[in-house]
C-alpha positions as CSV (number, residue, x, y, z in Angstrom):
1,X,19.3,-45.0,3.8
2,X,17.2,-44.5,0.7
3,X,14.4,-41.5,1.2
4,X,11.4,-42.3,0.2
5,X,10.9,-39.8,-2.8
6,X,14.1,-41.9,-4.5
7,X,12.4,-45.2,-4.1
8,X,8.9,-44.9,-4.4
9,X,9.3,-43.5,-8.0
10,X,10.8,-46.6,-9.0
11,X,8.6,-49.2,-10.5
12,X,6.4,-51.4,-8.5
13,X,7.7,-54.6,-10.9
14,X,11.6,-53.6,-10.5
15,X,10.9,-54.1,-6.8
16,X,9.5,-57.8,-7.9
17,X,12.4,-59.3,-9.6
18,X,14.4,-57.5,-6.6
19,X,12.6,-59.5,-4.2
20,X,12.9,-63.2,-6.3
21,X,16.6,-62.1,-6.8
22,X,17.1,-61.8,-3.3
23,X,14.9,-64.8,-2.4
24,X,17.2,-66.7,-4.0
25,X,20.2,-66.0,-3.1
26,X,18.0,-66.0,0.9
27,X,17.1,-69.7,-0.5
28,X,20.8,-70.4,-0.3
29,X,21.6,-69.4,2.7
30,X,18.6,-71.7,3.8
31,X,20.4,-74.5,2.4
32,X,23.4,-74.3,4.7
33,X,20.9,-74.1,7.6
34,X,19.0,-77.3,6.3
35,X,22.3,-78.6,6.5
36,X,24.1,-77.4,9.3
37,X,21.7,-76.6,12.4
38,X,20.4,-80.7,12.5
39,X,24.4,-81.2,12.7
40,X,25.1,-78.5,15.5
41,X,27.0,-77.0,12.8
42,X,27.7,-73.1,13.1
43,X,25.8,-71.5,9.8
44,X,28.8,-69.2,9.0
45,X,32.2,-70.7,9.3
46,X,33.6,-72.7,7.4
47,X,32.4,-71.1,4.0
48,X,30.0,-73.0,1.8
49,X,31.8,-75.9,0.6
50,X,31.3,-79.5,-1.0
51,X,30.4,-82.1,1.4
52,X,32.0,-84.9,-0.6
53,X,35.8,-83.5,-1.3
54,X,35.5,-80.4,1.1
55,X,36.3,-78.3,-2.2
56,X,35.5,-74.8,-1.5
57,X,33.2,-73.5,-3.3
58,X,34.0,-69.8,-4.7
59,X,31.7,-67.6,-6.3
60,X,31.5,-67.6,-9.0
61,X,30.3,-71.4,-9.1
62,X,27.3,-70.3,-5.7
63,X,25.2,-68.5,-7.7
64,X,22.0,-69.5,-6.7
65,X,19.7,-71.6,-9.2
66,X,22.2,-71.1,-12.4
67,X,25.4,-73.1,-10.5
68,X,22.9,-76.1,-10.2
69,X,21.6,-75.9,-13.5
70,X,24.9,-74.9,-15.4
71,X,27.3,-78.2,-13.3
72,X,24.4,-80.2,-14.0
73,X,23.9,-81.2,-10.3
74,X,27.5,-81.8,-10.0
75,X,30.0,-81.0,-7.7
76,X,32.8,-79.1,-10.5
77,X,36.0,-80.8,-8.3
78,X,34.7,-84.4,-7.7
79,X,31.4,-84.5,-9.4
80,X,29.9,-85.7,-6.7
81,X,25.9,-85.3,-7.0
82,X,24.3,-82.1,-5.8
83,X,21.0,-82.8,-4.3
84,X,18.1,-81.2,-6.0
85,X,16.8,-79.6,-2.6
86,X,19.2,-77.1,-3.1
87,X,17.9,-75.9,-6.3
88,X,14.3,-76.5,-5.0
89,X,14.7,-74.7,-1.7
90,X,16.5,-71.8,-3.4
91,X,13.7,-71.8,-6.2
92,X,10.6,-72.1,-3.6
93,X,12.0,-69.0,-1.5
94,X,12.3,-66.8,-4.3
95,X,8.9,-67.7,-5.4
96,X,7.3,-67.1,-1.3
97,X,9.3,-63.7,-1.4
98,X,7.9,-62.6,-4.9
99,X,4.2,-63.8,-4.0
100,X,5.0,-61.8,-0.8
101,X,5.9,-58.9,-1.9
102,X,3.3,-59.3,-5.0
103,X,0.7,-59.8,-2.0
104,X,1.5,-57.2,0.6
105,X,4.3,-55.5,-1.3
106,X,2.4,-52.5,-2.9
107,X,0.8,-51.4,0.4
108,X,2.8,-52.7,3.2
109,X,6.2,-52.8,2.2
110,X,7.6,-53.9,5.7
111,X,4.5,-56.3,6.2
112,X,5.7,-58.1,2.9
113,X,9.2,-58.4,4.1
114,X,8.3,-59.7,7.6
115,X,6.1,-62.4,6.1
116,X,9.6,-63.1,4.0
117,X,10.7,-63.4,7.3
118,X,8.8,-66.0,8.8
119,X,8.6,-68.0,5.2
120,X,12.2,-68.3,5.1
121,X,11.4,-70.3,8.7
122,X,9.0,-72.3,7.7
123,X,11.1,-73.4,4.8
124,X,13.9,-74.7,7.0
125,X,12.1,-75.9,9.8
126,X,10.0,-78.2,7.2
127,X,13.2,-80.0,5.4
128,X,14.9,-79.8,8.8
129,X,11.6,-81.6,10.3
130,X,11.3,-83.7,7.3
131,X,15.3,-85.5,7.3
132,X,15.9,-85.4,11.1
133,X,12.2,-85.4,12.7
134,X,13.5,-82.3,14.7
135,X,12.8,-78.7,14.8
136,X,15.8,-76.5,15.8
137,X,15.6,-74.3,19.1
138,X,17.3,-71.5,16.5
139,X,13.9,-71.9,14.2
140,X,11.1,-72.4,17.0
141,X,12.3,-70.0,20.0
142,X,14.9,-67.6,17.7
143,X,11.3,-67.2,16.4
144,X,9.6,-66.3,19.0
145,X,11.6,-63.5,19.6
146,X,12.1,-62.4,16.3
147,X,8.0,-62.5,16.8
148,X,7.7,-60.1,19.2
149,X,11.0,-57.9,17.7
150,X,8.7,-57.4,14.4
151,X,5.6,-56.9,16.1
152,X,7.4,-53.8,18.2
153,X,8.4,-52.6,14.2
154,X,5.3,-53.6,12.7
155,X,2.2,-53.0,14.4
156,X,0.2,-54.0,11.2
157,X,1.5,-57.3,11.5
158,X,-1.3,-58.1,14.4
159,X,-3.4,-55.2,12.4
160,X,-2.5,-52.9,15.4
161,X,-2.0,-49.3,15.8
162,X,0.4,-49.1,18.2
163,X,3.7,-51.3,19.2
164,X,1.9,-51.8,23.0
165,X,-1.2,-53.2,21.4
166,X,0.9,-55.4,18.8
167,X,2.8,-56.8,22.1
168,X,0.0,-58.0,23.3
169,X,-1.5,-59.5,20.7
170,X,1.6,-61.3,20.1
171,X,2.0,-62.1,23.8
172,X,-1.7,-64.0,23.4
173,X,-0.3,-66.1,20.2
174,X,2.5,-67.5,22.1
175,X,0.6,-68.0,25.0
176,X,-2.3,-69.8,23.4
177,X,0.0,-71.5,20.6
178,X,2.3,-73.2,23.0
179,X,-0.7,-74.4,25.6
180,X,-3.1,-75.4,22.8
181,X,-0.6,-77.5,21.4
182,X,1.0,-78.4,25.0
183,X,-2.7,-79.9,25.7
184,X,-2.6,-81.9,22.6
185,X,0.8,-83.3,23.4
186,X,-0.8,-84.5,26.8
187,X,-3.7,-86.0,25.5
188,X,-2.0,-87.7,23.4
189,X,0.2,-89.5,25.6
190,X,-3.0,-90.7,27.3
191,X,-4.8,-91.5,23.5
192,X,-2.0,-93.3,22.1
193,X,0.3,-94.6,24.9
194,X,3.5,-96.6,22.7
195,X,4.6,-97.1,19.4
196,X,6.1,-100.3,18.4
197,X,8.9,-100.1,15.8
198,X,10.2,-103.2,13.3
199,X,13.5,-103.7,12.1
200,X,15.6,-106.1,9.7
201,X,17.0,-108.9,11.5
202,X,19.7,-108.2,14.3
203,X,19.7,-104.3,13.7
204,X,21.6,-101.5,15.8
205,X,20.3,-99.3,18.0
206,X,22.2,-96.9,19.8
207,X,21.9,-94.6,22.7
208,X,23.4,-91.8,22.6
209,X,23.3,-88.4,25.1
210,X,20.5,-86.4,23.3
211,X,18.9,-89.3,21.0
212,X,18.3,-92.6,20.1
213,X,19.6,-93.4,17.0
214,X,17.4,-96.4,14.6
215,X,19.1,-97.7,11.5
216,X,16.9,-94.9,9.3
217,X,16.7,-92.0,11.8
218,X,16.9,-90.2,15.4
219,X,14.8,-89.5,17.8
220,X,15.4,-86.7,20.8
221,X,14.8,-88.0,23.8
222,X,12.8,-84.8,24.9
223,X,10.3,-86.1,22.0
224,X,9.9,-89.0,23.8
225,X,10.3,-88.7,27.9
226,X,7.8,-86.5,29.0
227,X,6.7,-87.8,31.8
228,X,9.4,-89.5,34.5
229,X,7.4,-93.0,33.8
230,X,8.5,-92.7,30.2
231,X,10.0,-95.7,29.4
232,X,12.0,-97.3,26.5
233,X,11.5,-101.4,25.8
234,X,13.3,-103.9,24.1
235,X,14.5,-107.6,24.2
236,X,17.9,-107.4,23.3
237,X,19.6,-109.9,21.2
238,X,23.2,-108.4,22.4
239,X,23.9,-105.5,24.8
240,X,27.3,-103.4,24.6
241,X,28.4,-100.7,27.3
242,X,32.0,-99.6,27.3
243,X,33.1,-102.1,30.0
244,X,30.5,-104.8,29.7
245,X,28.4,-106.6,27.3
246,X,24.8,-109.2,27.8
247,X,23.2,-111.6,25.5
248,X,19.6,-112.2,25.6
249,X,18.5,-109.3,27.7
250,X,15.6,-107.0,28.3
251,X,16.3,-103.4,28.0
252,X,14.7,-100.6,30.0
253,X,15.4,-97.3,29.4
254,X,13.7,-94.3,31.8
255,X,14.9,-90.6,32.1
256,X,16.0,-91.8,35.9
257,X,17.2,-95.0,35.1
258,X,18.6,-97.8,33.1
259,X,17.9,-101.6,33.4
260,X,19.8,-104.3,31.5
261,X,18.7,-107.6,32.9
262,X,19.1,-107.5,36.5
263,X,21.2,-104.3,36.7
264,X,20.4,-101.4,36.9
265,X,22.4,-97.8,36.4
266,X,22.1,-94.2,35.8
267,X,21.6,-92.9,32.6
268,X,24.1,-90.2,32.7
269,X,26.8,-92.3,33.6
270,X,26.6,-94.7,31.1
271,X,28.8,-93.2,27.7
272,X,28.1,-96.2,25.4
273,X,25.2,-98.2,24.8
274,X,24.6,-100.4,21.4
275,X,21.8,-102.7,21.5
276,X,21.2,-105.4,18.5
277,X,17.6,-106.1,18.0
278,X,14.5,-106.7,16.0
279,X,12.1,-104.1,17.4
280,X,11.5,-101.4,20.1
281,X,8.9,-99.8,21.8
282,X,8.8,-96.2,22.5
283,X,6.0,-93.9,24.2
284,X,4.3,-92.4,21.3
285,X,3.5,-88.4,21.3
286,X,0.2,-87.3,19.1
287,X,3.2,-84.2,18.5
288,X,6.7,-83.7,19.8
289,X,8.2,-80.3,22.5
290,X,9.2,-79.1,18.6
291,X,5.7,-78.8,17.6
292,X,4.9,-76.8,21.1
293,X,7.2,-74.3,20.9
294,X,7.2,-74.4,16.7
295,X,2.9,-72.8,16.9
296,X,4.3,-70.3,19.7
297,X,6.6,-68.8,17.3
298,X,3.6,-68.6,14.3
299,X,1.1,-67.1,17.2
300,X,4.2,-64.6,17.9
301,X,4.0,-63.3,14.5
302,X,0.5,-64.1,13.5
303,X,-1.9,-64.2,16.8
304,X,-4.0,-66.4,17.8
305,X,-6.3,-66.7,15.1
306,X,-4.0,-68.0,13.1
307,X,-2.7,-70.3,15.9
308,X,-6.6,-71.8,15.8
309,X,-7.1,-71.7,12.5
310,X,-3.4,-73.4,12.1
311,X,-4.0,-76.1,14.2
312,X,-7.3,-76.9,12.2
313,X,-6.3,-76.8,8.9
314,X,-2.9,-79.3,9.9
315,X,-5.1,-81.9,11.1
316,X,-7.2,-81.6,7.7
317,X,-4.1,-81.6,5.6
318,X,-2.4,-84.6,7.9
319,X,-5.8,-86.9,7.3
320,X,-5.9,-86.0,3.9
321,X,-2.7,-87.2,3.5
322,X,-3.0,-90.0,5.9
323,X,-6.0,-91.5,3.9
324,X,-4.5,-91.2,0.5
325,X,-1.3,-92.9,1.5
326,X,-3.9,-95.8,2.9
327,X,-5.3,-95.5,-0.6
328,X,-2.2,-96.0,-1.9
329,X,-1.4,-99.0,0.5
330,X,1.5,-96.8,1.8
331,X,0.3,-95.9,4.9
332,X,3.5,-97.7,6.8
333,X,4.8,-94.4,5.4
334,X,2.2,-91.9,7.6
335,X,3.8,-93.3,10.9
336,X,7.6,-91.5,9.2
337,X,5.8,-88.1,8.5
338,X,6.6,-85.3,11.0
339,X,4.1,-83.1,12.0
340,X,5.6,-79.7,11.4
341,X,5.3,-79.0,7.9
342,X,1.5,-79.3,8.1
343,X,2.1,-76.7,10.4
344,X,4.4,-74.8,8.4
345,X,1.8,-75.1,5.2
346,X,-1.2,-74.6,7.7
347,X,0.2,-71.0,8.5
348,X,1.2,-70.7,5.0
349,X,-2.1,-70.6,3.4
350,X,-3.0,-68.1,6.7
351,X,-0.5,-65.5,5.4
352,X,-2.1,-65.3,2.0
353,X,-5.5,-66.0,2.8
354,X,-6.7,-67.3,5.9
355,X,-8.7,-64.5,7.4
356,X,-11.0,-64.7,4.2
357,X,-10.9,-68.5,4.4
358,X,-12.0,-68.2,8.3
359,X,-14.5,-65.4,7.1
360,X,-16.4,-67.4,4.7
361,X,-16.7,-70.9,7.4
362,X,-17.8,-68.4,10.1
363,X,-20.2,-66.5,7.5
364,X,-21.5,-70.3,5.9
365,X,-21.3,-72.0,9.6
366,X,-23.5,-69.2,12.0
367,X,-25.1,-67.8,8.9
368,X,-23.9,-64.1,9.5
369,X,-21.9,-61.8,6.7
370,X,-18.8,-62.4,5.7
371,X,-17.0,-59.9,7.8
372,X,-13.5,-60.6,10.3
């Protein structure tokens, strides 16, 4: 280990394009999570390799940002195209870990890194959320404990003194994170009851053990049972089960049971189920278990101020974007947005800013200085 006389001689701006440098090559590592974790993929084995012709990539050609830019988005063995969220997520991580360390760097070295930390999170939950409309238990409870891990290390991180009074502080953000957003979840099972979804003529739908799976995405099942009269609907133009098939049916799926026509059977023992139809109705959540447990890990690491003020500032940034893609008569689009990454952003602008922000509504709301 590095004594502290070595480093701290060193200049503060060396220290910067360390921590972009680093960010980057963070950034792709990200990219294998992105890709891996939504798949139940393990994030270490096999080596990073192309998903077209499985070449394995050495490298030499997995330097982060310059491989992308030098192949020209091109797989070198097949030339198969490289998506540009690999250069962007590498790119936007090395940019959070440089503003980080620009931000906090300087004073709180171990502050900076930690809110590296919890960036790096965000960023995958968000294009994780975005694709797959799922956050990963590795993200949203792996961050809870990292949470309360760097709030025993940090103190600062909950502006503490001591690791006891940082556990408790990062005790209350999980606590009020979870059932703040646990409420919502209820009310809005209440507020907004089902949501009907369209299709193309005699589309598939299938059923499978964690999810059901429409022609242009997934949905876990946990996002949409809560409750045990949780039900899926349909009128099926054609039913198939592994040893039976219907025409012309009604579909009924609970988390207890399963009714196609007259029959009925248990979820659990039924391995196959492919429906053909032209819509389906689902209960509809105002936010998904994701979203709970996703605000319990920012209160771990950021309290429960920032758990409030997170929650507000999503809603703001989900209307505003709800109203302009009505302006844009795209708002067929709003229903396809997940709710996490106005979390993720929400937080965000908390980390470099949020306490000042809260300051100033407090100080222009009650009329009272500008103090937190």
């Amino acid at each position: 280990m590095v004594e502290p006389p070595t480093w701290q001689p060193i200049p503060f701006q060396f220290w910067s394009f360390v921590l972009f440098v680093f960010g980057s090559m963070v950034g792709s590592f990200l990219n294998v999570c992105i890709y891996r974790m939504p798949r139940g993929e393990s994030v270490v084995s096999p080596p990073s390799h192309c998903p077209h012709c499985n070449y394995s990539i050495p490298g030499y050609l997995n330097i982060p940002l310059v491989t992308w830019l030098m192949l020209g988005a091109k797989c070198k063995n097949c030339g198969a195209p490289i998506s540009a969220r690999y250069f962007l997520v590498e790119l936007l991580t090395a940019v959070l870990f440089l503003t980080c360390w620009l931000a906090f760097g300087q004073q709180a070295p171990a502050l900076a890194l930690v809110y590296c930390l919890l960036l790096a999170g965000f960023i995958v939950a968000t294009f994780i959320d975005f694709e797959h409309f799922i956050i990963p238990d590795e993200i949203t409870l792996g961050g809870i404990a990292a949470g309360f891990l760097c709030s025993f290390l940090v103190p600062s991180l909950h502006g503490a003194q001591t690791a006891a009074q940082s556990l408790e502080r990062c005790f209350a953000g999980i606590i009020i994170g979870a059932g703040l957003v646990y409420g919502i979840l209820r009310l809005g099972k209440l507020l907004y009851g089902r949501q009907r979804f369209e299709f193309a003529p005699d589309s598939k739908v299938y059923f499978t053990e964690t999810a059901v799976k429409f022609p242009d995405k997934e949905i876990p099942y946990e996002d949409i049972f809560y409750r045990k009269s949780d039900a899926i609907v349909l009128e099926a133009k054609t039913v198939e089960m592994a040893d039976r098939c219907y025409c012309k049916v009604r579909v009924r799926l609970s988390p207890a049971l399963l009714r196609v026509g007259e029959d009925s059977f248990k979820p659990d023992e039924v391995p196959h189920l492919e429906v053909v139809t032209d819509e389906i109705v689902v209960p509809r959540e105002a936010m998904g278990l994701g979203d709970v447990k996703f605000m319990a890990a920012i209160g771990a690491f950021l309290g429960w101020q920032a758990v409030i003020f997170s929650l507000m500032i999503s809603a703001m940034i989900g209307a505003t974007v709800g109203i302009t893609l009505i302006a844009l008569r795209k708002s067929e689009w709003s229903s396809r947005l997940p709710y996490g990454p106005y979390i993720a952003l929400a937080a965000t602008i908390w980390v470099f800013g949020g306490q000042r922000i809260a300051a100033w509504w407090l100080a222009a709301s009650l009329r009272i200085p500008a103090s937190f």
